[in-house]
C-alpha positions, -999 to 999 in steps of 0.1 A, spaced: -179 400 -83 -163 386 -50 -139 412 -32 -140 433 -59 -116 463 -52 -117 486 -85 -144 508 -100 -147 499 -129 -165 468 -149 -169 459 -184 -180 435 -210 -159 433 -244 -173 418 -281 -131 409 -291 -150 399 -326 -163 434 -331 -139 450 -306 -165 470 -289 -177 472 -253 -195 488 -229 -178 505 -195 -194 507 -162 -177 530 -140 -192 532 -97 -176 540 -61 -170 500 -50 -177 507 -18 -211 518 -27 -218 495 -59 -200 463 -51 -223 436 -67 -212 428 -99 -222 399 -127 -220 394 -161 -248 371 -173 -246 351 -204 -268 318 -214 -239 299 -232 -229 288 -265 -252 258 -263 -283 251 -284 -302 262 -250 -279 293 -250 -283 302 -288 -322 294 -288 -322 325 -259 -299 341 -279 -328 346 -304 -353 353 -285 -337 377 -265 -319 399 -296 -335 416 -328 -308 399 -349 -277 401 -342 -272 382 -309 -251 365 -288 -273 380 -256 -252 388 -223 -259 413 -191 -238 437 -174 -255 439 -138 -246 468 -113 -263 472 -80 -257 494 -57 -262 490 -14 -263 450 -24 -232 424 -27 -249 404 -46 -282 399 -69 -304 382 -40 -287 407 -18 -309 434 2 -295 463 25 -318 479 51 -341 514 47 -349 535 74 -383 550 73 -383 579 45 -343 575 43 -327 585 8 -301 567 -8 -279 583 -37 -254 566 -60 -238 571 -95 -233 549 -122 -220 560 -152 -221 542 -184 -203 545 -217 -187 528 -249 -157 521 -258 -138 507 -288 -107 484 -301 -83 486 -270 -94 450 -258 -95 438 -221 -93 465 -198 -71 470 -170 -85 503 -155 -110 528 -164 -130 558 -144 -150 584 -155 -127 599 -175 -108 574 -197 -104 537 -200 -69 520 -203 -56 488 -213 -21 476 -213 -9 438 -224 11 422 -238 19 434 -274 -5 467 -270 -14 497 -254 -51 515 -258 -70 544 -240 -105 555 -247 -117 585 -233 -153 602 -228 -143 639 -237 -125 656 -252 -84 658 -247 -63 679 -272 -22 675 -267 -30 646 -241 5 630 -228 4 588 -228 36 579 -208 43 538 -210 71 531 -187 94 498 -173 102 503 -137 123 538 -140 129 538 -179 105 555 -200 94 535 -229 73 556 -246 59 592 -245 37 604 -270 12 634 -271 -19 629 -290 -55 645 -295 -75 625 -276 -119 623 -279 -146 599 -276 -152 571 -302 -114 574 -318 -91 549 -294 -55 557 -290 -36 521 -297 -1 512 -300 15 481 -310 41 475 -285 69 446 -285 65 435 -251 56 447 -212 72 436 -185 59 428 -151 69 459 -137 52 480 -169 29 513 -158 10 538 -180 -3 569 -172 -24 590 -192 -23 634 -188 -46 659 -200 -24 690 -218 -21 705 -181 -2 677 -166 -33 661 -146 -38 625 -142 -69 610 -162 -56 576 -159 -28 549 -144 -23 514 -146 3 494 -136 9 455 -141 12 431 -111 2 391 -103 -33 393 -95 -44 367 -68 -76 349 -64 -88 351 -26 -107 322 -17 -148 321 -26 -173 323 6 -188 294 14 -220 283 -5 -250 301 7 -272 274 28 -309 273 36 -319 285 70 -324 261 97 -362 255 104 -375 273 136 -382 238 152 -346 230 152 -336 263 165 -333 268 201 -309 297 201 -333 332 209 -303 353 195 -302 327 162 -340 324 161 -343 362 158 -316 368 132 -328 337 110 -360 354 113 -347 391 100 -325 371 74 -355 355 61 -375 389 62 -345 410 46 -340 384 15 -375 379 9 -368 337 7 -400 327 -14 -401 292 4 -398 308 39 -416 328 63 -402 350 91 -431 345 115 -423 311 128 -387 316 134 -401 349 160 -432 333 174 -407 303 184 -386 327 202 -414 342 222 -422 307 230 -392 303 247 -393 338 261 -427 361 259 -409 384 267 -381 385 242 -376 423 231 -361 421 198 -388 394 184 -413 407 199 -406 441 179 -396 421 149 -431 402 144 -447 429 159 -433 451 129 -439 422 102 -480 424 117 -481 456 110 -473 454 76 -497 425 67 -524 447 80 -529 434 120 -531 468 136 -539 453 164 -522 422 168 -491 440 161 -505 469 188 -499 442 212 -465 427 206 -449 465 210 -462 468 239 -446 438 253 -416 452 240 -416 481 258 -422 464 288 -390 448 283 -375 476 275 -384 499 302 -382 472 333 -351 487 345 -350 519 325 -380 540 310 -356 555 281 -346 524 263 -313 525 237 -336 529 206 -369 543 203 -378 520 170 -408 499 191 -424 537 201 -423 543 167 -438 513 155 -465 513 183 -477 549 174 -479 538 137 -498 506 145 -526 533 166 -523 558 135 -541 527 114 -567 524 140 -573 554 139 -562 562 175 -545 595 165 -539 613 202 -523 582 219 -501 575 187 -487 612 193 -477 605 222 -456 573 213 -440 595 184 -427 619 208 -415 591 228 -396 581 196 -380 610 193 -359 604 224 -341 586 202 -316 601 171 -319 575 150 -362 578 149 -360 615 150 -364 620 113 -396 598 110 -408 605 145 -409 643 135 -426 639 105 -452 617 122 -458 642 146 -464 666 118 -487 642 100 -512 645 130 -502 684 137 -515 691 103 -549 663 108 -558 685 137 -553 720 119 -520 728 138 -498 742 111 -476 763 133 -466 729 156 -463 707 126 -437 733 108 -419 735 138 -418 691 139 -412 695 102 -386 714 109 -368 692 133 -372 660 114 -355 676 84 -324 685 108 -319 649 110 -324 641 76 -322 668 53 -339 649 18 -370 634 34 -392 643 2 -422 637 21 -412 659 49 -402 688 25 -435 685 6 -458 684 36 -438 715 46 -450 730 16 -484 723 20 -480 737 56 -469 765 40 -493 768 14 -521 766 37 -506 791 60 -503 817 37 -465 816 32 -462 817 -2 -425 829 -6 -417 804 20 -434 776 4 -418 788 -31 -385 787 -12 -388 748 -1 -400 740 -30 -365 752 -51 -351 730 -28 -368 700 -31 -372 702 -68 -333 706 -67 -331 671 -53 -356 657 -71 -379 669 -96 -396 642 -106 -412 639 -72 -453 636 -74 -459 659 -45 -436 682 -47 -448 686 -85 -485 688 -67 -476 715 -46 -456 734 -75 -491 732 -95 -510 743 -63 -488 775 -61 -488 782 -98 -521 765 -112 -504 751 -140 -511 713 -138 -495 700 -169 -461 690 -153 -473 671 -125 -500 653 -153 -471 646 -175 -453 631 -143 -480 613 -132 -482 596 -167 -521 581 -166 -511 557 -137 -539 554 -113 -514 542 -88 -493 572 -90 -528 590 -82 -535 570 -61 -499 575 -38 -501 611 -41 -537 612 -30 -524 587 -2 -499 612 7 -520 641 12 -543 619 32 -521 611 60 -516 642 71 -558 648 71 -552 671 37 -585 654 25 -597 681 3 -560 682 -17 -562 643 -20 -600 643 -36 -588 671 -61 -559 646 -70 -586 619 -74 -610 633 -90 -585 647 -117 -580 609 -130 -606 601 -153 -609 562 -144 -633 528 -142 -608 518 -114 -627 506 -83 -604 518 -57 -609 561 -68 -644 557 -59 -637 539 -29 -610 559 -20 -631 591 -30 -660 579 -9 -636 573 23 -625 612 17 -658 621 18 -668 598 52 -635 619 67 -654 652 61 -682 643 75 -701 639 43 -721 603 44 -743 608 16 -714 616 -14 -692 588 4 -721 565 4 -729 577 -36 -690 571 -49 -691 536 -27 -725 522 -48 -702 542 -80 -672 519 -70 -691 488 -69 -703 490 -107 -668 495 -120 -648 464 -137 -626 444 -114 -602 440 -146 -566 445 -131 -575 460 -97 -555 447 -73 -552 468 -38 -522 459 -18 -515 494 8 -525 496 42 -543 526 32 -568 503 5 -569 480 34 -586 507 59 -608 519 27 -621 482 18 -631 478 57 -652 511 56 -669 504 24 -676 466 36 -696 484 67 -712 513 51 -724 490 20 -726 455 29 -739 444 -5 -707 451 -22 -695 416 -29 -663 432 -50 -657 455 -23 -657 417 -3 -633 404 -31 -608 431 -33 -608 430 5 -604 389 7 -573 397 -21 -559 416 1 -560 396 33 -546 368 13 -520 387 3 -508 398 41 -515 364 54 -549 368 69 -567 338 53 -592 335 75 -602 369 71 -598 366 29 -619 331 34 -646 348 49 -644 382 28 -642 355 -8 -675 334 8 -694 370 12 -684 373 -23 -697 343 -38 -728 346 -16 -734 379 -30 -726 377 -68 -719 340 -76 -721 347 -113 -685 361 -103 -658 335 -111 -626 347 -98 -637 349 -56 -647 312 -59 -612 303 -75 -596 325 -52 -616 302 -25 -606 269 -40 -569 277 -34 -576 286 1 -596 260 12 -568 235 -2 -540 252 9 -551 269 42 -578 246 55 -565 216 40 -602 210 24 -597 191 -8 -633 188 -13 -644 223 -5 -615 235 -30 -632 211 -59 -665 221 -52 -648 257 -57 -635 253 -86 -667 239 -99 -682 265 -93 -661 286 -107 -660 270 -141 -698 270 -141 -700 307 -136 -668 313 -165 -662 280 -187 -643 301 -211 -613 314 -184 -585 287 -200 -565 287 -162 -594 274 -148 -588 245 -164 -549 244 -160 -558 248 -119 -587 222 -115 -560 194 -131 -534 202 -108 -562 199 -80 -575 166 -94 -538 152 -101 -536 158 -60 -571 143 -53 -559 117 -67 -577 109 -103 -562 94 -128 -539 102 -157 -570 89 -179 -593 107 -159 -576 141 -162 -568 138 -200 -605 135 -208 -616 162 -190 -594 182 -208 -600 166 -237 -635 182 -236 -623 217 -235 -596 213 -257 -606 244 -272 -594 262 -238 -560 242 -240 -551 254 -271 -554 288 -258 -524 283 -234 -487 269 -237 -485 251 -201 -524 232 -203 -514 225 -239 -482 210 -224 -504 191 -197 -529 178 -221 -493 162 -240 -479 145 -210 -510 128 -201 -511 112 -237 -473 104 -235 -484 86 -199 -516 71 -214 -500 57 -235 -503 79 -268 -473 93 -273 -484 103 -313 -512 127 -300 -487 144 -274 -459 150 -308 -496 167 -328 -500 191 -300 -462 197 -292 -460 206 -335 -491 229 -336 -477 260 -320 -449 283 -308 -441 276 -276 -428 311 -252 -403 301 -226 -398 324 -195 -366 328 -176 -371 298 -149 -398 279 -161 -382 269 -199 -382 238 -209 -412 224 -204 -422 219 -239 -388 204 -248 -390 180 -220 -424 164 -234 -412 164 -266 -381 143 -249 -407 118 -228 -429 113 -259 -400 104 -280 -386 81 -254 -424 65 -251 -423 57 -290 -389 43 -287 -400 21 -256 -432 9 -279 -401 0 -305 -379 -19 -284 -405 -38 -271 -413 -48 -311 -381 -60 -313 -374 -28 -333 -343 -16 -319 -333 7 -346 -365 23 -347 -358 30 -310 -328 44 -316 -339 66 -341 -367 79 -314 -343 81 -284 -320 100 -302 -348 122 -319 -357 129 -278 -324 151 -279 -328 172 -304 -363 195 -299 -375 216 -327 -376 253 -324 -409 257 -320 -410 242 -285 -388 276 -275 -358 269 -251 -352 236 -239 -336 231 -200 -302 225 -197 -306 191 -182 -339 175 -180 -346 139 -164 -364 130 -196 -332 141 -213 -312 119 -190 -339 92 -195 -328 93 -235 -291 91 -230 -296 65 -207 -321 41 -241 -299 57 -264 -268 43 -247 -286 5 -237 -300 4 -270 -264 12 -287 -249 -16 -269 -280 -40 -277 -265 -30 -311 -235 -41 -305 -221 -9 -310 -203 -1 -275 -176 25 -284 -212 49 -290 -228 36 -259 -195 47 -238 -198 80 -251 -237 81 -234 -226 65 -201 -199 87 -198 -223 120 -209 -248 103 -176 -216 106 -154 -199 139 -166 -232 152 -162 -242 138 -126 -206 150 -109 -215 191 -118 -247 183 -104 -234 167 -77 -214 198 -69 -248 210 -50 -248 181 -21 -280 168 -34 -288 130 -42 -311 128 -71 -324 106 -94 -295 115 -120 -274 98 -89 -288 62 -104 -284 66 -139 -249 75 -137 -246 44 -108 -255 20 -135 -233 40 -161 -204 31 -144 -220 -4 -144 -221 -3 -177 -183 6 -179 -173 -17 -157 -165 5 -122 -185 -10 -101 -166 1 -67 -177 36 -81 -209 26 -84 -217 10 -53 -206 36 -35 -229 61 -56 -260 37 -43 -250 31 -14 -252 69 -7 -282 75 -25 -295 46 -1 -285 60 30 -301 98 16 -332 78 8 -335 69 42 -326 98 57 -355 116 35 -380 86 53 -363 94 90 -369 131 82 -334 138 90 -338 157 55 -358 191 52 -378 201 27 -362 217 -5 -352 258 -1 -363 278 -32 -361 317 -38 -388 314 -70 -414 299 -81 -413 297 -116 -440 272 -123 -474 281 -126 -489 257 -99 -512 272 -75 -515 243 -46 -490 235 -17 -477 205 -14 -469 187 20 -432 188 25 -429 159 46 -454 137 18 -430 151 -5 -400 142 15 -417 107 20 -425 102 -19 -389 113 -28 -369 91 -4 -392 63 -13 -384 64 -53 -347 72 -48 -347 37 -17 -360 21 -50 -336 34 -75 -308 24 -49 -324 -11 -46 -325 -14 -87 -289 -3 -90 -281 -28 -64 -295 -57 -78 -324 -63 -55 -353 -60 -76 -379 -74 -49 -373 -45 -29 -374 -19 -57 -407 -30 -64 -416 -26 -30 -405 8 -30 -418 18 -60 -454 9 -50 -452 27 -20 -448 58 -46 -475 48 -59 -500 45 -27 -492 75 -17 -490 96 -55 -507 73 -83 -494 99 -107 -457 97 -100 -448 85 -136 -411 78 -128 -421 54 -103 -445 33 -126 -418 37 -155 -396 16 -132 -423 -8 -119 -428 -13 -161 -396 -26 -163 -384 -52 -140 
């Protein structure tokens, strides 16, 4: 909700006169939506998957620290944020006009309703015009019993208030005009860093980019381009340096704060903010480098606003060294800054623990379970003092990543022994409690158990084990060099580069892999995508992936990955539909190879088969990716009714086209708008006027251009652009029409000239694995749409030209042979 100024927000059902109240400090919880798919067939085919029975389905959506859905605010190491939300029903006083904690009020027209959520005997309701008092009435007000009045009418100067028997406000409202300040301006993808020449702009694209975690961009560029233009750039050079640190580059981030800090001290050796000093010492802490990181954490301190985390830094290595007394006393003085640091209050119990201080410890510990109670190692350390465990298991709830965090937590501050014992209590097959167990053991100087739960690791399933933390990252590497011949060790370890952006590191980890247990299908997948979309290696990838099906044929996205890798190396449609035609048995097993296998007989021309497949099972849509099925039901329809037409069978055709836009339920949700969809409107409306029935055909033109001026709403030219062009053809506008293609010519060529970036997404819904070249993608688009502009225009040589230059450069771009098929 866009300058939203009251506290309250709430969704009403006015045909069972119920709703639901949310009631938060605006100033704290100002993002506000309600959701809803529609009253379409695509809205009421969610509305049944998405409700037992009773539908229609809708969301009430509250954040809190966050404008907006997308929206992200910034954390300070170990900072706490608090809000409150509170929900609650409420019943048959329609729309309301103001509501808190207490009571909900609406006053319109011909009524007057309050709701409360307690209870209110000899409440006062006062309804008043300007000075006069309308009404005043004392009633028993309590939860799930409304108070309503029917009321003549209100005026514009009309107020209500509502009193509990003392005389104290639970509620007001008066009426007034409400007035619609203008929306802000559509959001707009960043500028690429290339285009950027701005240091100040490059480095705040960069954090924008970082802080709204854009799926289709990375911060990286937009910082290493300011350092090209100035090495010694503070704020970037602390910015990547921070973003290497968290992809695992100890080193490479080790380096960047250092050049920050030469900035920052040239003139003055106490800089404004201590953040880099910070950052440096934790960059050393992951190497390892314990004394010299102390030192930077002190430095940090200089500095309020890295006090809290400096502190408890300091008291992380106090305690690694056995120096309980100095890290109380830094525990201590990060807690002055900030008070509900959990991790700061448990270590201090520890501290305590281990220094004897048992009534002190019990003392912190009332006071961190008062602020949170669920907390994992404050619950540890509650067990510790009192052996009883069964809380802190309950808590933990059989989640070996809550072990493992808790384990993690002990183990930065060198609390070794108290992390095993949290380790050893899980009773797992998960690879990473051995390794982790093992790395314990190599920290107390015990080789031979580390060495035995590394080997124990190694035999356990891979099934689900995915390590992401720094921590994992630091245990992989010491397992890779105490037991070379761990090849999962090798994959878990190449997962994780991957993950953090160190692909050459993940390449090399995956090829250890294969080399040491090629029966293992997954590293030699994980290798195919690398090599294709880091390496640019098409033929390494296929060999891969080759491999990988030879050492699992029965892994059905094997299958769904190796066709979108031979659609890019360029086989054909018939080439790709028999290879899965000989492991139809793994299509079946999944919706979107199933609905692969059907386009490839719609484009092969066999549209029947594509229909068999698309009836045989229940198709599962997924927010973002819906749709699918529907749309090949739409292109196989339209291929039947193109076989028609060209018998001379028009109202066959029709029958089909028309059949295109209505999907069965089975195929799940169909898109809102899919360009096989406008494909059909566009038959259906030629092939009504080839019938000589036009008033029909208008109404399908005119559905092509309703439909084509909401999407043009976003800026973009798209193919949609041409079939509402022709529409208007159709109708008889061609002024409007030529101007349509005479745009969507000049975007064409922009899209050829480069003049038009690549397309800005914040998902990826689709389950394709490869990248794609965004300047071939660029050049493929602006070449079909130059086409479609040509077609529209009349000039039908150059169409074709621009159609087969699709073609050379994707022979699987259906659209573009489509066209070519009918000139």
């Amino acid at each position: 909700a866009w300058n939203y100024e009251d506290d309250f927000f709430a969704g009403y059902d006015h045909g069972k006169e119920a709703g639901l109240m949310s009631v938060a400090d605006h100033h704290v919880a100002p993002g506000k939506k309600l959701w809803t798919w529609g009253i379409g067939p695509r809205g009421r085919a969610w509305d049944k998957i998405l409700t037992d029975e009773d539908g229609p389905y809708a969301e009430l959506m509250v954040g809190a620290y966050s404008d907006n859905q997308p929206d992200f605010s910034w954390l300070q190491p170990y900072e706490t944020r608090s809000f409150s939300q509170i929900w609650y029903p409420f019943q048959e006083i329609g729309s309301v006009k103001n509501a808190n904690r207490c009571a909900a009020v609406n006053l319109e027209k011909n009524l007057l309703g309050v709701c409360v959520t307690g209870s209110y005997p000899k409440a006062r309701i006062v309804l008043s015009d300007a000075e006069d008092i309308i009404l005043d009435r004392r009633a028993d007000l309590v939860p799930g019993k409304p108070f309503t009045c029917q009321l003549n009418e209100v005026s514009e100067k009309s107020s209500v208030v509502v009193y509990d028997s003392r005389g104290i406000e639970l509620i007001s409202y008066s009426t007034f005009t409400r007035t619609n300040p203008p929306l802000p301006e559509t959001a707009k993808p960043p500028k690429l860093p290339h285009r950027i020449t701005s240091l100040d702009e490059l480095y705040l694209t960069g954090l924008h980019v970082e802080q709204y975690l854009h799926f289709s961009l990375d911060p990286a560029p937009y910082w290493e381009r300011a350092l090209e233009l100035d090495p010694a750039d503070s704020r970037s050079n602390n910015a990547l340096g921070r973003l290497l640190l968290r992809r695992g580059d100890f080193t490479g981030a080790e380096t960047l704060f250092r050049k920050c800090i030469q900035t920052l001290t040239r003139y003055n050796f106490n800089p404004y903010d201590g953040e880099p000093y910070y950052n440096l010492g934790l960059a050393l802490v992951h190497q390892g480098r314990f004394d010299e990181a102390y030192n930077h954490f002190y430095k940090a301190t200089w500095s309020y606003a890295q006090c809290a985390a400096g502190y408890f830094s300091l008291a992380q290595v106090d305690a690694r060294r056995g120096d309980y007394t100095k890290a109380l006393e830094h525990i201590d003085r990060s807690l002055v800054t900030d008070a509900h640091n959990l991790k700061a209050l448990a270590l201090k119990i520890a501290v305590l623990r281990l220094m004897g201080k048992t009534a002190l410890a019990h003392l912190a510990l009332d006071f961190a379970l008062a602020l949170d109670p669920l907390n994992h190692w404050v619950q540890s350390e509650l067990s510790l003092l009192t052996g009883d465990k069964s809380e802190l298991t309950r808590l933990l709830r059989g989640d070996v990543q809550n072990y493992l965090d808790l384990a993690f937590d002990y183990a930065g501050a060198g609390l070794y022994g108290d992390a095993s014992d949290i380790l050893a209590a899980y009773d797992s097959t998960y690879p990473m409690v051995d390794y982790a167990l093992g790395f314990f053991f190599t920290q107390r100087g015990d080789e031979a158990s580390a060495l035995r739960r590394y080997h124990q690791g190694a035999k356990q399933p891979a099934d689900w084990c995915f390590p992401i933390r720094l921590e994992e990252q630091i245990i992989l590497e010491a397992v890779r060099e105490a037991n070379p011949a761990d090849g999962r060790a090798a994959y878990y370890l190449g997962n994780l580069y991957y993950d953090k952006k160190q692909y050459a590191k993940a390449i090399a980890e995956w090829q250890t892999a294969t080399e040491l247990e090629p029966g293992f299908s997954i590293p030699w997948r994980n290798l195919g995508i690398a090599h294709y979309n880091k390496r640019g290696d098409k033929s390494e990838a296929k060999h891969c992936y080759e491999q990988a099906l030879q050492a699992n044929p029965n892994d059905p996205r094997l299958p769904l990955e190796m066709d979108q890798l031979l659609q890019r190396l360029g086989a054909s449609q018939v080439e790709r539909r028999e290879t899965l035609e000989k492991q139809v048995g793994l299509v079946e097993k999944r919706d979107d190879l199933s609905m692969v296998l059907a386009e490839l007989y719609s484009q092969t021309g066999q549209p029947e088969k594509a229909l068999d497949i698309l009836a045989s099972r229940q198709f599962h849509a997924w927010e973002g990716g819906e749709g699918g099925a529907a749309g090949q039901f739409a292109l196989a329809q339209v291929a039947l009714g193109q076989e028609a037409t060209r018998g001379g069978k028009l109202d066959e055709a029709l029958a089909c086209y028309q059949s295109a836009q209505h999907p069965p339920e089975n195929l799940g949700v169909g898109r809102g708008m899919s360009p096989y969809d406008v494909l059909a409107w566009f038959k259906t409306a030629e092939t009504l006027t080839a019938l000589a029935r036009p008033d029909e055909a208008r109404e399908y033109y005119q559905k092509i251009i309703d439909t084509e001026k909401g999407i043009a709403l976003w800026g973009d030219q798209t193919p949609l652009t041409y079939y509402a062009a022709v529409s208007l053809q159709a109708l008889g506008q061609k002024a409007e029409s030529g101007e349509k293609l005479q745009a969507l010519q000049g975007f064409a060529k922009r899209c050829l000239s480069n003049e038009v970036e690549g397309s800005f997404y914040t998902s990826k819904p689709a389950m394709i694995v490869f990248d794609d070249d965004p300047k071939m993608v660029n050049r493929i688009q602006g070449h079909y749409l130059l086409g479609l502009a040509y077609l529209g225009l009349g000039q039908i040589q150059e169409a074709e030209a621009s159609f087969k230059s699709v073609l050379s450069l994707d022979s699987h771009h259906w659209w573009a042979r489509f066209q070519l098929g009918n000139l």
